[in-house]
C-alpha positions in Angstrom: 0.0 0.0 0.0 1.1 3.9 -0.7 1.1 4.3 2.8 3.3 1.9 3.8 6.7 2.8 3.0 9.8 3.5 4.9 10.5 6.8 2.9 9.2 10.4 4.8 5.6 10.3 3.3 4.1 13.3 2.1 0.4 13.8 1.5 -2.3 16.4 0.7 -5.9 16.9 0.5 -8.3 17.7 -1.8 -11.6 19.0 -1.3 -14.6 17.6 -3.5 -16.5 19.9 -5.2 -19.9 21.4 -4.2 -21.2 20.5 -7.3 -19.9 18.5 -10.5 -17.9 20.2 -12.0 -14.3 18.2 -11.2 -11.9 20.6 -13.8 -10.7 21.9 -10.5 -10.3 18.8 -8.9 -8.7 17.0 -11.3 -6.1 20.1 -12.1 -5.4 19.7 -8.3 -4.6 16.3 -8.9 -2.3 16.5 -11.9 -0.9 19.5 -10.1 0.3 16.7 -7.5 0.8 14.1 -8.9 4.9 13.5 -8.3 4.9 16.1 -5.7 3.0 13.7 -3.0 2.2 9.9 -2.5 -0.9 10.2 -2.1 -4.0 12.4 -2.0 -6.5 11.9 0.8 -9.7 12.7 -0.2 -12.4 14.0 2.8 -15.8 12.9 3.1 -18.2 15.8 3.6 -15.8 17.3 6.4 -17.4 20.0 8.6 -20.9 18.2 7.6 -20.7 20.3 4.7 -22.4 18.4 1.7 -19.5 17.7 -1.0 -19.4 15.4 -4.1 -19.2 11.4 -2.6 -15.2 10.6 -1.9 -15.9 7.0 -3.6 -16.3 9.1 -7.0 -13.7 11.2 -6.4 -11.4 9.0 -5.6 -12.3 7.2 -8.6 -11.7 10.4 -10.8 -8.3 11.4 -9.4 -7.0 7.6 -9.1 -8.1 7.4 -13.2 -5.7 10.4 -13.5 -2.9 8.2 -12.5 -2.8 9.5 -9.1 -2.8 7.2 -5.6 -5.6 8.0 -3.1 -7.1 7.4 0.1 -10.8 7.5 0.7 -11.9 9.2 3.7 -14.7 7.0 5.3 -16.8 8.5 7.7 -19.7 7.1 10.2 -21.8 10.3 10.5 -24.2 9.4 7.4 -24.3 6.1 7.3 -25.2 2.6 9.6 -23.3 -0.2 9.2 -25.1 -1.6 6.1 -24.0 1.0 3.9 -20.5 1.6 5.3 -20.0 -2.2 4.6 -21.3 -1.5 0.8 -19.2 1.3 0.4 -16.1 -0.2 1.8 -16.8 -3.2 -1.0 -17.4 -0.9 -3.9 -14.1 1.4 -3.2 -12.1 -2.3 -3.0 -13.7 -3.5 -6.3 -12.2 -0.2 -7.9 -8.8 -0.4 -6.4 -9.1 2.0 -4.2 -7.5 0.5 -0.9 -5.8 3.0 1.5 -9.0 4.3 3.9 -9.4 6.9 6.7 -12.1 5.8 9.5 -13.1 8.7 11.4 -16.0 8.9 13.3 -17.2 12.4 11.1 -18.3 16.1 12.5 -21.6 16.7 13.6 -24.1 18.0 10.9 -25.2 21.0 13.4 -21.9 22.6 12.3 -21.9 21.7 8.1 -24.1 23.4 5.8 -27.5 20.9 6.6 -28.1 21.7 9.8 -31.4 19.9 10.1 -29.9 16.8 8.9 -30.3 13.8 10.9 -26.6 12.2 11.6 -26.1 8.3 11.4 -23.7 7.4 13.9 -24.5 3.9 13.9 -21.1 3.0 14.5 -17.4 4.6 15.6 -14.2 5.0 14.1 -13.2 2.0 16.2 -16.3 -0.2 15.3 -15.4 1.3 11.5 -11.9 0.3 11.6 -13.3 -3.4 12.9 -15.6 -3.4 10.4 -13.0 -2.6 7.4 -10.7 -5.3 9.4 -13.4 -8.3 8.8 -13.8 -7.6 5.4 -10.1 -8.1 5.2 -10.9 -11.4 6.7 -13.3 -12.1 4.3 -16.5 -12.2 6.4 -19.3 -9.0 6.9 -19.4 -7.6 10.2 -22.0 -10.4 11.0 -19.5 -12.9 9.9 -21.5 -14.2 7.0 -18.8 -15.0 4.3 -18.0 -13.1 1.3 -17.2 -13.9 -2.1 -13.9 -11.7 -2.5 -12.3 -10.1 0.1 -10.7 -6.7 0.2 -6.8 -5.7 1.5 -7.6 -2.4 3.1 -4.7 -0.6 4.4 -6.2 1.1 7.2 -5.8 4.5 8.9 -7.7 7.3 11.3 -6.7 10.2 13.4 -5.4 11.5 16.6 -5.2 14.6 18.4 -1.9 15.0 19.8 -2.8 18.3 21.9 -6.4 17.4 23.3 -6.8 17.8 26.8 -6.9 15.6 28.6 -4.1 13.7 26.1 -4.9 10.5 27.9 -8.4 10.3 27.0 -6.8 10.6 23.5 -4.2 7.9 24.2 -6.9 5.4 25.5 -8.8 5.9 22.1 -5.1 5.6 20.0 -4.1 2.3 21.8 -7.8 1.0 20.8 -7.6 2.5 17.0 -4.3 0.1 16.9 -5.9 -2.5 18.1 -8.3 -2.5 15.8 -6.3 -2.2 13.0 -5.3 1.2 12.3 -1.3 1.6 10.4 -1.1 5.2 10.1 -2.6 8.1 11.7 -3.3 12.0 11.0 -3.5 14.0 13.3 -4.9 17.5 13.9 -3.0 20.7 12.4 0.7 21.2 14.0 2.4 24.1 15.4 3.6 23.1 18.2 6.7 20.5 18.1 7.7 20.3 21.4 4.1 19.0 22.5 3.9 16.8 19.3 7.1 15.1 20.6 5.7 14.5 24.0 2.9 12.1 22.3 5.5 10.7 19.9 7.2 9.3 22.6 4.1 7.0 23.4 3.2 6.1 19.9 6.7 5.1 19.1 5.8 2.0 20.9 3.5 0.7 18.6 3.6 -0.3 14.8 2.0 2.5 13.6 3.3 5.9 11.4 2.2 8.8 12.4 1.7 12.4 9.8 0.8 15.1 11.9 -1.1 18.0 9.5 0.8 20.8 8.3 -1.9 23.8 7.4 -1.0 26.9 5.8 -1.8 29.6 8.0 -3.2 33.6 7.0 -4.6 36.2 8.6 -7.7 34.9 8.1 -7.2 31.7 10.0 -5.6 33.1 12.5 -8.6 35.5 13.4 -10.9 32.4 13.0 -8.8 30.5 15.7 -9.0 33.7 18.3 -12.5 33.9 17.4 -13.6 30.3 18.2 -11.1 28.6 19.7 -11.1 25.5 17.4 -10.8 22.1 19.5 -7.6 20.4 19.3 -5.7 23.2 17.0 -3.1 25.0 19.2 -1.3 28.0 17.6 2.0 28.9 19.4 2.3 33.0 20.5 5.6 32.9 18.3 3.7 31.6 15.5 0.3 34.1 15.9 3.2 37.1 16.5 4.5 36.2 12.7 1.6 36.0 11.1 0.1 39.1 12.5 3.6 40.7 11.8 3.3 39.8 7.9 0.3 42.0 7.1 0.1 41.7 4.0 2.1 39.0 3.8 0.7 37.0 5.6 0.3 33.9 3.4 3.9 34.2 2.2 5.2 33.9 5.8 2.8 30.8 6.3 4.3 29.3 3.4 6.9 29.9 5.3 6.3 28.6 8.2 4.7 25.6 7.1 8.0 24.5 4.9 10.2 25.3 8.7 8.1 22.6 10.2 8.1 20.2 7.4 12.0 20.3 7.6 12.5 20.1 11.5 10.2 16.9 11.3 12.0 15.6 8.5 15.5 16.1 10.0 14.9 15.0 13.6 12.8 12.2 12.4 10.2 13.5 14.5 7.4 11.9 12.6 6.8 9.2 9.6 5.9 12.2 7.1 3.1 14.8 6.9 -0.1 15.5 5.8 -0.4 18.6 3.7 -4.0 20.8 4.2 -4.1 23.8 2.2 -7.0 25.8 3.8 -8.7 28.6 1.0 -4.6 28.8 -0.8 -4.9 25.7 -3.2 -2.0 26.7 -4.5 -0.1 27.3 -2.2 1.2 23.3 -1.6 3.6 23.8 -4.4 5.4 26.3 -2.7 5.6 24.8 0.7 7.0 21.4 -0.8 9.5 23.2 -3.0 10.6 25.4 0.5 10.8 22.0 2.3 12.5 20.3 -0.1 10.2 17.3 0.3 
């Protein structure tokens, strides 16, 4: 699987469109294809209603480009997930994200009812017995898929315990690599490295490309689980108008510590609103 490599792993991700027209999409694609080893592809994140990731992934992959399909529980109970999960095998597409999926009361379709019929553990089970060639009922199957599985963790929750408890059980349950929520902060990131360099797993923590904008967004709301160092709000602000130059910046700093202290097994590239703007970062990095 494109995940499982012993080389610094880079990846990025690409929003679906909110609507059908894939030119962009696929120009984000081509754009990357080379640059990164994969593209991970979300599935209506925020609860905001986006083009299905099994289509998209089947669009980018046809562009010669590896992928993996973000799976979430939110909109879906077990019978579908399980369909899914068989369909995206049957078209190659292999390398899959569990994660449990934000609530709908902060996407776009507030009144939606959400699924949560299972959790990311129960979905990484699931994805597991297919492997094994039985439903999650254990009635057999004719064909089985070879899913390499991943989720996420967030290294700078607090309590980090609670989010150690739920790690140790993702592993368990099958999980190889993990993602974790947007780093800043590599002194704290090291702290949890320590513990999750005792199991089998790799580990890309998100590198997001900071403005103004976002900045002003975190102050505002106080996003769970992303932590934005003073030293790092003090540069941004300091920019002005050049604000997205100096996240750039800042974004190829990081991705160069972690890849010369070994700090993690790669990262996990997130734009924000500058598409663009991943070019620049890898060429900074020289990743």
């Amino acid at each position: 699987m494109i995940l499982d490599s012993e080389k610094f792993v880079v990846t990025a991700e690409i929003e679906p469109p909110k609507g059908t027209d894939v030119t962009g999409l696929l120009a984000s694609a081509n754009a990357l294809k080379g640059k990164v080893k994969a593209v991970l592809i979300p599935d209506n994140a925020r609860g905001v209603m986006r083009m299905s990731p099994l289509v998209v992934c089947k669009l980018v992959k046809d562009e010669g480009v590896e992928v993996i399909m973000t799976v979430a529980c939110r909109d879906r109970n077990r019978l579908a997930l399980q369909s899914d999960l068989l369909g995206a095998a049957a078209l190659g597409i292999n390398s899959i994200l569990c994660v449990t999926g934000d609530h709908t009361m902060h996407g776009d379709h507030k009144e939606a009812k959400p699924v949560f019929d299972v959790d990311s553990v129960q979905l990484l089970q699931m994805a597991a017995t297919l492997n094994s060639g039985k439903d999650m009922n254990g009635n057999e199957l004719s064909g089985a898929p070879e899913f390499f599985l991943a989720s996420t963790v967030n290294p700078f929750a607090s309590p980090v315990e609670l989010q150690t408890i739920k790690f140790e059980k993702k592993v368990e349950a099958g999980a190889r690599v993990f993602f974790t929520q947007p780093l800043f902060d590599l002194e704290r990131f090291a702290g949890f490295m320590e513990h999750a360099r005792k199991y089998p797993v790799k580990v890309l923590p998100e590198i997001c490309i900071l403005t103004s904008t976002d900045v002003a967004r975190y102050q505002d709301h106080k996003l769970p689980g992303f932590f934005i160092p003073e030293d790092i709000f003090r540069r941004i602000r300091e920019a002005g108008e050049n604000d997205l130059n100096e996240g750039i910046s800042i974004a190829a700093e990081l991705i160069k510590e972690i890849k010369r202290s070994k700090l993690a097994d790669g990262v996990h590239l997130m734009p924000g609103r500058e598409k663009g703007a991943i070019l620049e970062v890898l060429e900074r990095a020289g990743a």
